[in-house]
Each structure stands twice: as C-alpha cells, then as structure tokens.
KOLVOVEX-682247 format. One line per 5 residues: number of its first residue (from 1); their letters; for each residue x, y, z of C-alpha. Coordinates in Angstrom, 1 decimal. Example, Ala and Ser with C-alpha at 12.3 -4.5 7.8 and 13.67 -1.06 7.14 Angstrom:
2
1) AS) 12.3 -4.5 7.8 ~ 13.7 -1.1 7.1
This chain:
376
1) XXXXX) 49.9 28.2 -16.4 ~ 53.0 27.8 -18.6 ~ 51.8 26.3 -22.3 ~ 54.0 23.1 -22.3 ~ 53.1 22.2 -18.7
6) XXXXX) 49.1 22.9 -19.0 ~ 49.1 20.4 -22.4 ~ 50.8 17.9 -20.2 ~ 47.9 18.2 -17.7 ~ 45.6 18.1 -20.0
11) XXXXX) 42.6 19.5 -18.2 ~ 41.9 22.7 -16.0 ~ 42.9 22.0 -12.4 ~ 40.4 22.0 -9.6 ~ 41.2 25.3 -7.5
16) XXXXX) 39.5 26.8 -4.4 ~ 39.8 30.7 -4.7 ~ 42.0 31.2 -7.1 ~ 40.8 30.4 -10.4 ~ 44.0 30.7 -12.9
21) XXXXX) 45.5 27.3 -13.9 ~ 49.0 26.4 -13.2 ~ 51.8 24.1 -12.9 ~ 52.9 23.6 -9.6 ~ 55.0 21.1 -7.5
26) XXXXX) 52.4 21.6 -5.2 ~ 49.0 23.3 -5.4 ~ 48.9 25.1 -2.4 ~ 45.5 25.5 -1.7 ~ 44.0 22.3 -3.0
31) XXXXX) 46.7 20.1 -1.5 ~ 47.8 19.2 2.1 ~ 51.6 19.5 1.9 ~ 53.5 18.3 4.8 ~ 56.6 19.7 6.3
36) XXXXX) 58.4 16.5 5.0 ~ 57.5 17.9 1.9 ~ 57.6 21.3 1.7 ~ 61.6 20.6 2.7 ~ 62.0 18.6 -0.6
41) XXXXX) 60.4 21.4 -2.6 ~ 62.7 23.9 -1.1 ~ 65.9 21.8 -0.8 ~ 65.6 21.7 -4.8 ~ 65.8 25.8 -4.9
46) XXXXX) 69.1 27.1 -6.5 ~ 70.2 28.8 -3.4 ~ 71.0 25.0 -2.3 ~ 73.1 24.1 -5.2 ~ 73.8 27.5 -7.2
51) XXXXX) 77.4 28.1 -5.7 ~ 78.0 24.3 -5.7 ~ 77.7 23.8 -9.1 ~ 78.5 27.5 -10.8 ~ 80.3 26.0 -13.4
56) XXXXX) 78.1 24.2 -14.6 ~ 75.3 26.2 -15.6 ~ 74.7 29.6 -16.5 ~ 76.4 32.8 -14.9 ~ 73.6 33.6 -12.0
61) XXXXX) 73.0 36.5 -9.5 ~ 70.9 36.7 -6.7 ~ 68.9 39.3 -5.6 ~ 67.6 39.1 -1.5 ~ 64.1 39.5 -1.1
66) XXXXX) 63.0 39.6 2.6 ~ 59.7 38.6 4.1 ~ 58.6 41.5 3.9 ~ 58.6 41.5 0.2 ~ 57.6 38.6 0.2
71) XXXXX) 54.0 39.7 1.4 ~ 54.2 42.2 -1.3 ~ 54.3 39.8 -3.7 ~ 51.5 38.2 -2.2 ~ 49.2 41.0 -1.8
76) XXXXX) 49.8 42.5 -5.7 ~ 48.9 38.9 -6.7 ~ 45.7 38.7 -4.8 ~ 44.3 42.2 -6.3 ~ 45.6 42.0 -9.5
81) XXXXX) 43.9 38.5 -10.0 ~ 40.6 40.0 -9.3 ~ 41.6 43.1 -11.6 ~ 41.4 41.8 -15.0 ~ 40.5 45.7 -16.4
86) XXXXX) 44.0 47.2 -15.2 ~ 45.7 44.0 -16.4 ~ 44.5 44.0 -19.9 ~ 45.1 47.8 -20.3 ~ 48.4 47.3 -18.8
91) XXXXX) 48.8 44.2 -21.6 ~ 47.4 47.0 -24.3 ~ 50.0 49.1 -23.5 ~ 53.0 46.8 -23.6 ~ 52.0 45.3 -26.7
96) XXXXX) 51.9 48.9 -28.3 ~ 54.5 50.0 -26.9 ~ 57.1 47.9 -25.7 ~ 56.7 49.3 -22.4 ~ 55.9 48.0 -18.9
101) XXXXX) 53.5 50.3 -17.6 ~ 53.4 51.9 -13.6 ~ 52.5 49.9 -11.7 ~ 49.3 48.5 -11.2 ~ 49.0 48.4 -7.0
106) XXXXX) 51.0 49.9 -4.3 ~ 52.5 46.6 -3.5 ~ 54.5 46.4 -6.6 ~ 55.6 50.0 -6.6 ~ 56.6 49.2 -3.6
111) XXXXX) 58.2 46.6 -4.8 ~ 60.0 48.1 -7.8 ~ 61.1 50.8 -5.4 ~ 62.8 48.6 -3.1 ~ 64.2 46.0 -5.8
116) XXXXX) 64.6 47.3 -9.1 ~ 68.3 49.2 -8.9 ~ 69.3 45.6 -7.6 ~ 67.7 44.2 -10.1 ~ 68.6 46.4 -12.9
121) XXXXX) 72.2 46.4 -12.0 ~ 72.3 42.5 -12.1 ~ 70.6 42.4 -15.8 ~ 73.4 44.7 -17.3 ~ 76.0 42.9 -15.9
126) XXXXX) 74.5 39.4 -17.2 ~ 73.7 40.8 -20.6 ~ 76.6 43.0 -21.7 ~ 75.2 44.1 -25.1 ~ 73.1 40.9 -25.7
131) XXXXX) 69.1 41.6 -24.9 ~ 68.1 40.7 -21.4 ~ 68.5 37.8 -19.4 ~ 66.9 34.9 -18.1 ~ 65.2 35.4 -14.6
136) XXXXX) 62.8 33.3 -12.1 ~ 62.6 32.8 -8.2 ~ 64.4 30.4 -5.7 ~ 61.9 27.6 -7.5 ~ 60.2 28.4 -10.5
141) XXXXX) 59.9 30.6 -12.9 ~ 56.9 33.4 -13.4 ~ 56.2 31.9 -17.2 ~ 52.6 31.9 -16.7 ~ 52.2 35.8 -16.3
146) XXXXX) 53.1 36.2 -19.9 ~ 50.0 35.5 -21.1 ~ 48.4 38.1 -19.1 ~ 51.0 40.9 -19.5 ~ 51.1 41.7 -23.2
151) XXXXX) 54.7 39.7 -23.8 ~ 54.0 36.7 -24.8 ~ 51.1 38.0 -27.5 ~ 53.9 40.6 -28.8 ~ 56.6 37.7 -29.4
156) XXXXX) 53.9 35.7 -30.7 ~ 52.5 38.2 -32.9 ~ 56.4 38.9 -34.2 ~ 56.7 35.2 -34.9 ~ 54.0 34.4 -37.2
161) XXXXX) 53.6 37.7 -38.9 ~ 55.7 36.5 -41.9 ~ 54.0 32.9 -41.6 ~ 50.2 33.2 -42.3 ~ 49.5 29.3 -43.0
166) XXXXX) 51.0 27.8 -40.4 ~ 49.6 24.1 -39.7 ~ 48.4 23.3 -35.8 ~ 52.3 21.4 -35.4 ~ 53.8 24.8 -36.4
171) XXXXX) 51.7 26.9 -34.7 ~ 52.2 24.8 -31.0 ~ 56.1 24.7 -31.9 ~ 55.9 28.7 -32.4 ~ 53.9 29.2 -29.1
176) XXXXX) 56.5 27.3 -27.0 ~ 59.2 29.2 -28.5 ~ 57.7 32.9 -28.0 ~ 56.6 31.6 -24.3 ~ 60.3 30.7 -23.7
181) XXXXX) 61.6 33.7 -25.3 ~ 59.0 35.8 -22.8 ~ 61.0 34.4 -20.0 ~ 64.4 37.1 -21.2 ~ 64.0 40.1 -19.3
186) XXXXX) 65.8 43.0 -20.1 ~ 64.4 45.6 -17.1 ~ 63.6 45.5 -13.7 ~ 60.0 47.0 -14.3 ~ 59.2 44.3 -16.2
191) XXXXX) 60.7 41.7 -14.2 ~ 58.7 42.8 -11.0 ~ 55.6 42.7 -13.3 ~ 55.9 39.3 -14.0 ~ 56.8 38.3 -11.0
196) XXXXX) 53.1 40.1 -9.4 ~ 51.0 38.3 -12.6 ~ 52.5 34.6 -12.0 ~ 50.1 32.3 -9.7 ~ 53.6 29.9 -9.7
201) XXXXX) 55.6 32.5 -7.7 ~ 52.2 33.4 -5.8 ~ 52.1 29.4 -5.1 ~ 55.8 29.2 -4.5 ~ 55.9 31.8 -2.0
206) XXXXX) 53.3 31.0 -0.1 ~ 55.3 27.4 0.2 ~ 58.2 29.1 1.4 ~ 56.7 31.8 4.2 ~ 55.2 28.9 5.8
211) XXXXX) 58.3 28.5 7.4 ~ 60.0 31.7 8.1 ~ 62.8 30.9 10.6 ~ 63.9 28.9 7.4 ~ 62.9 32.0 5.0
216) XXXXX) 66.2 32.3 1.7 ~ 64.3 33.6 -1.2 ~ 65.6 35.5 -3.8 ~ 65.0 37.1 -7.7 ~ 67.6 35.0 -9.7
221) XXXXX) 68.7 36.8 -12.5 ~ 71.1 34.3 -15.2 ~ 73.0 34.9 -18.4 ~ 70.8 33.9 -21.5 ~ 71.8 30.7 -22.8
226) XXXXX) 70.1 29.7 -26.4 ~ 69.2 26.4 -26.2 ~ 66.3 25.3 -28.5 ~ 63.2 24.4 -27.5 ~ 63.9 20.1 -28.4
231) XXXXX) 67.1 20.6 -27.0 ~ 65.9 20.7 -23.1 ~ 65.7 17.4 -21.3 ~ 64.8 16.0 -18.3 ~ 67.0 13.6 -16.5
236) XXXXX) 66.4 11.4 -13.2 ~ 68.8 10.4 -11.2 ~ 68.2 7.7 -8.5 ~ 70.8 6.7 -6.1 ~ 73.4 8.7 -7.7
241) XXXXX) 72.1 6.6 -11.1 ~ 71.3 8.3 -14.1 ~ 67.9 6.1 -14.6 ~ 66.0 7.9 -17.8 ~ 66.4 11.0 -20.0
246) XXXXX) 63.4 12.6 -22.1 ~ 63.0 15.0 -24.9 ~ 61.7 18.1 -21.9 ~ 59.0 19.7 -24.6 ~ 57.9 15.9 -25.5
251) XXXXX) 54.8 17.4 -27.5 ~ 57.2 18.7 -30.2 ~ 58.1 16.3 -33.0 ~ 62.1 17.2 -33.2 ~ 63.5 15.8 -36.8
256) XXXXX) 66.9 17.1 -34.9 ~ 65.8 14.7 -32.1 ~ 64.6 11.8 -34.1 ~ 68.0 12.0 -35.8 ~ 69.8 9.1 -34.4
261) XXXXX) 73.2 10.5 -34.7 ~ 72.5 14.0 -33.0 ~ 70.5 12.1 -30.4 ~ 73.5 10.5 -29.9 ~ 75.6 13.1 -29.3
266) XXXXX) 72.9 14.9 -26.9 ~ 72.6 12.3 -24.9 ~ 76.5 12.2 -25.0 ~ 76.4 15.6 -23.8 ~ 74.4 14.9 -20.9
271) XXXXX) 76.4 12.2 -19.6 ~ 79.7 13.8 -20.0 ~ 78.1 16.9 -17.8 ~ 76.6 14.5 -15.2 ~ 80.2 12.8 -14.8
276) XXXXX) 81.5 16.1 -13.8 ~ 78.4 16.9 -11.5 ~ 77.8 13.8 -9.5 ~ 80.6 14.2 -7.3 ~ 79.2 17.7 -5.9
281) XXXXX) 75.4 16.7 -6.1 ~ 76.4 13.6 -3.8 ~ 78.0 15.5 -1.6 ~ 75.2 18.4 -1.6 ~ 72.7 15.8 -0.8
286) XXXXX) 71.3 14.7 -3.8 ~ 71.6 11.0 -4.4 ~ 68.1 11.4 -5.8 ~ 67.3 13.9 -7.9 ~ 65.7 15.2 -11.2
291) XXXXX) 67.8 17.0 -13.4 ~ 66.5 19.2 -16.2 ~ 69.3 19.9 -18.7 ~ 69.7 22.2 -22.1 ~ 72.6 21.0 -24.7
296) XXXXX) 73.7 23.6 -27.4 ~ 74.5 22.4 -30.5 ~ 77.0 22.3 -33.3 ~ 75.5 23.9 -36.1 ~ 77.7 20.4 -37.9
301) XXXXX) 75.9 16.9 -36.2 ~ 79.6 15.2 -37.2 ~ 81.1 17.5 -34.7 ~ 80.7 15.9 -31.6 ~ 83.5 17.8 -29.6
306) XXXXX) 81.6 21.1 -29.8 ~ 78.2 19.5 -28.6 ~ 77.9 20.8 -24.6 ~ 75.5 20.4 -21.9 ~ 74.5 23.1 -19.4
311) XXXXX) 72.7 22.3 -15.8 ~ 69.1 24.4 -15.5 ~ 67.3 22.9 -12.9 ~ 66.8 20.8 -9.9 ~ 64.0 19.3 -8.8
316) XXXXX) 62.6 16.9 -6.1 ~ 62.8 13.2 -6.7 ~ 59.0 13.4 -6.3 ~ 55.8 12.5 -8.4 ~ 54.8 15.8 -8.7
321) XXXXX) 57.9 16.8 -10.3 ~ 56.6 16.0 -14.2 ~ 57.8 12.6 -15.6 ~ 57.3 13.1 -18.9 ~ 58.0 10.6 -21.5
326) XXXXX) 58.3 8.5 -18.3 ~ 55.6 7.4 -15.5 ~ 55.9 7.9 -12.2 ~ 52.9 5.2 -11.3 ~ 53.5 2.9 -13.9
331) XXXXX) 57.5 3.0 -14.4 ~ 58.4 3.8 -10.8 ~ 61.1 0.7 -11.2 ~ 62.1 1.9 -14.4 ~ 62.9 5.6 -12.7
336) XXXXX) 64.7 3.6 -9.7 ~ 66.4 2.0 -11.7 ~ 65.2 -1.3 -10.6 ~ 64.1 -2.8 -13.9 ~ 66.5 -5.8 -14.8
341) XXXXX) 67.3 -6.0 -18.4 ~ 67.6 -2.6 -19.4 ~ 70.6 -0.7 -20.8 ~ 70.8 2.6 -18.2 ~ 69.7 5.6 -18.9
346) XXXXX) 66.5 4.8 -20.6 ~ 66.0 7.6 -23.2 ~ 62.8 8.4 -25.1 ~ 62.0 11.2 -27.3 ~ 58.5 11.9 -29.0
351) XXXXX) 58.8 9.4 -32.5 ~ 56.2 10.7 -34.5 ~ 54.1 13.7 -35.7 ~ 51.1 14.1 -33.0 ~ 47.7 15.0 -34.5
356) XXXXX) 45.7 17.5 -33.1 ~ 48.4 19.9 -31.5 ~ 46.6 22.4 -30.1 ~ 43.6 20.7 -29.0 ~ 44.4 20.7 -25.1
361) XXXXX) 45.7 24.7 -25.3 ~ 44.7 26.7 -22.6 ~ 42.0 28.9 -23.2 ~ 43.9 31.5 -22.8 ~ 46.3 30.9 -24.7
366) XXXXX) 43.8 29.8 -27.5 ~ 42.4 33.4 -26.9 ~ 45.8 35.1 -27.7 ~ 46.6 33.3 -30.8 ~ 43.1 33.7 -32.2
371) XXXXX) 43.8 37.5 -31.8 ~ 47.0 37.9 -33.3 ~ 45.5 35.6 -36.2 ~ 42.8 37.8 -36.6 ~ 45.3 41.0 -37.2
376) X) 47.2 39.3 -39.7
C-alpha cells in the first residue's frame, strides 16, 4: 500500500487471501464490481486519453503487454507474496548494492525476457542524461512494491542520514518524498520487479483480464517531471465544472501552500491548464471526471508567468476515487457542484501543523524506518 493513501485509510483493509494492504479503486476480491463499473475504472486508463491530451502532460511511451503477460504478472505476484525469504534477500541485495537481483520466479524472467529491450529502449529515450523516468501501468502505479524491494528503504536511508533529529512532521514529509522518488526507474529489471511485488498492478490486472475481448494494457514509461510533494492536487470536475481543488498529499502541512499568494498562483496554474483541456476531455467523454494535477514552480512566488501546470492523472468520477480534503458522502453537492452560494472551485489545503504524524503508518513502513533509524 502506497504511504500517503494507507494514512488516508486509516486502518488495515479487510482482505480474503491476500493479506498485503493497498489502495485500490476497487478491491478485487473483497468487492463485487460490476461491469458498469469495471468500464469506468478502465475508461480512466491513459490509453483513453494519452494521445488526446500529449501536450499536456509529460512525454509518455507505451509498452504492449499481451494477455499472456498479463498472467505472468499474475502468477509472480501470487508466489512471491507467499515468499517473503526470496524477497527480503532480494531487498538485501538492492539496498547493498544498487542492483535489482535475477529474478525471483520464472514468470518474471519470463517476463524481463519478453519486455525489458522494450522497456529499456523507452527509458533512455525519456531520460536523456537525467536518472530514470517515471513508470506505472494503464491505471496505477506499482508504488506499493517499494517497500518490499529494497528502494524505498535505500532512498529513505539517503534522506535522513544527514538529519538524525528529525521530529514525526519531518520524518512523514521525508517518507512521502523517498516513496515518490522510488517511483523513477532507470532499468527495465527493476521496472518488471516492481511491477511483480505491487498488489495494485496485481488488483488492476485482474480488473482488466476480466474482460479480454476488451484487453489494452500497457507498461507506461513518462519523462520525470519534478514536482514537489505539496505541489500535487486533485481536481474534480463535474459536468464539465471545475467543482473543488485539494492540496493531493493533504497530510503534509505546506508553508508554500498556506502562502496565500503562491496558493494563488497554483490554483492559477490549474485553471489556465484546465481551460486548454476541457475542450478535448469533453469531446473524449469526460464531462465528469477527477483530475490529479502537479504545478512546477517559480523558484520567485512574484513570478506568476513562469508558474505551469502539468496533467498526471485521470480518474473515475466515483467514490472510490479518494476525495481528499473533500467528502464524497457528506459534500456530494459540493463536488456536483450543486451547492448555491459558493464561489467555484472550492479549494482547501491542510491549514495547520497535524499532531501525531506517523501514528496511522503502515507497519511496514514503521518497520523500514525503525531500521534505517537504528543504523544511523
């Protein structure tokens, strides 16, 4: 389960079978989806707007995977979940080395066999002489598996070596950032290795081969952009309305955020970008839609002209699509848009210090910082 999104949960989710906890928009084997659905899950996957809206967010190539492959990814899952021994040695070895080691079970060799010159081949063209790129499936990305494979204790551990007395605020602010900078992949080995530890692709792609006729899945590989953790936001749009914006990482307290003038000129940012978009999103078929969006900043708030928005995501118009700052039960007007008296979008961003940071980490992710503390 990705750090940011297991805080927001707030509790371990109740699983049959599998037992590692993650964010989903569905939870595929707790959960009765229906077709109606499982279209609006898969509608929202980049291969339906990507080409639309290129322009607009980062530089992105696609990489085919078949069905078959697609049951790889399935089966490595499956064994590797009940094969904590090879994982942690595998982790072991990254962390010492910097290296992804062979792989684990024959459905990922067979896997890095079949995909990893495609792969490859698309991360040196996206990264030029910067270090990696970003990469995830048609839906989601696989930022759960870094907890189990070595990467996100090594960023984390390269963080805070310099920063012994950190307080629980600083500490959750570093942990978002190493888990976001675990996400920049620089080889296919270790692309295909997160891909085979992530219960969100294994989720995801179960979703998807439950309707094969239908079947587009692909590895999306896409140019780094370096937007700050505060500087993510999530935007819904209803009816072709911009309804509510929120700070995306809402359990961060952002002084940039909290900043009236540079809130300003983010939310500026966004609206200038959506202007441009809503013409292609209407015509792609989505009037309603939510919108998760990262604006790079000037390094000078007064300079408003060099403030720009990039597109990340699309996701369903749906309650399991997180609301954060906003409420899906108790604000459904307000995310309609259907609340008289309010000045459109609605923005919100977290407005004071929370206490407690850490206190609804993930165990395993408790379990990796405790470790790296101990070695400093």
């Amino acid at each position: 389960m990705s750090l940011l999104d297991s805080i927001r949960a707030g509790k371990q989710l109740r699983k049959v079978g599998i037992q590692h906890d993650s964010s989903a928009p569905s939870l595929v084997d707790t959960v009765k989806i229906t077709n109606e659905y499982d279209a609006l899950v898969l509608q929202a996957n980049i291969e339906n707007w990507g080409s639309a809206l290129a322009e607009f967010t980062p530089k992105t190539i696609l990489v085919p995977l078949s069905l078959a492959q697609g049951r790889f990814f399935l089966q490595a899952y499956e064994k590797l979940e009940h094969d904590d021994a090879a994982v942690t040695a595998a982790a072991a070895e990254y962390i010492a080395s910097g290296r992804t080691s062979d792989p684990l079970v024959p459905a990922e060799a067979r896997l890095l066999e079949e995909l990893g010159t495609p792969i490859q081949r698309a991360i040196d063209d996206l990264a030029g002489n910067a270090a990696g790129c970003f990469m995830k499936l048609s839906s989601r990305s696989p930022k759960d598996a870094a907890a189990r494979s070595g990467v996100f204790e090594a960023y984390y551990a390269r963080a805070v070596r310099d920063h012994r007395e950190l307080d629980d605020e600083q500490k959750l602010w570093t942990l978002c950032e190493s888990e976001g900078a675990a996400l920049r992949f620089s080889d296919a080995a270790s692309v295909i290795r997160a891909l085979v530890l992530s219960e969100r692709v294994w989720q995801d792609m179960t979703l998807a081969m439950r309707h094969p006729d239908t079947w587009q899945q692909n590895v999306i590989l896409r140019k780094w952009e370096p937007v700050p953790i505060d500087m993510e936001f999530r935007t819904f749009v209803s009816n072709g309305r911009m309804t509510a914006i929120s700070q995306y990482a809402y359990q961060l307290y952002s002084l940039r955020l909290n900043d009236p003038v540079q809130l300003q000129f983010a939310v500026a940012a966004i609206r200038n970008l959506y202007h441009n978009l809503w013409p292609i999103l209407s015509k792609e078929g989505f009037s309603n839609c939510v919108l998760d969006f990262g604006v790079i900043s000037s390094a000078h708030a007064e300079n408003n002209g060099s403030w720009r928005a990039t597109l990340i995501e699309i996701n369903p118009f749906e309650e399991t699509t997180d609301g954060a700052l906003f409420s899906w039960t108790r604000e459904r007007d307000l995310i309609e848009g259907k609340t008289d008296g309010l000045d459109y979008p609605v923005v919100r961003i977290t407005e004071a210090r929370r206490t407690g940071a850490l206190a609804m980490v993930p165990k395993g992710w408790k379990e990796v910082m405790a470790k790296v503390q101990a070695t400093l």
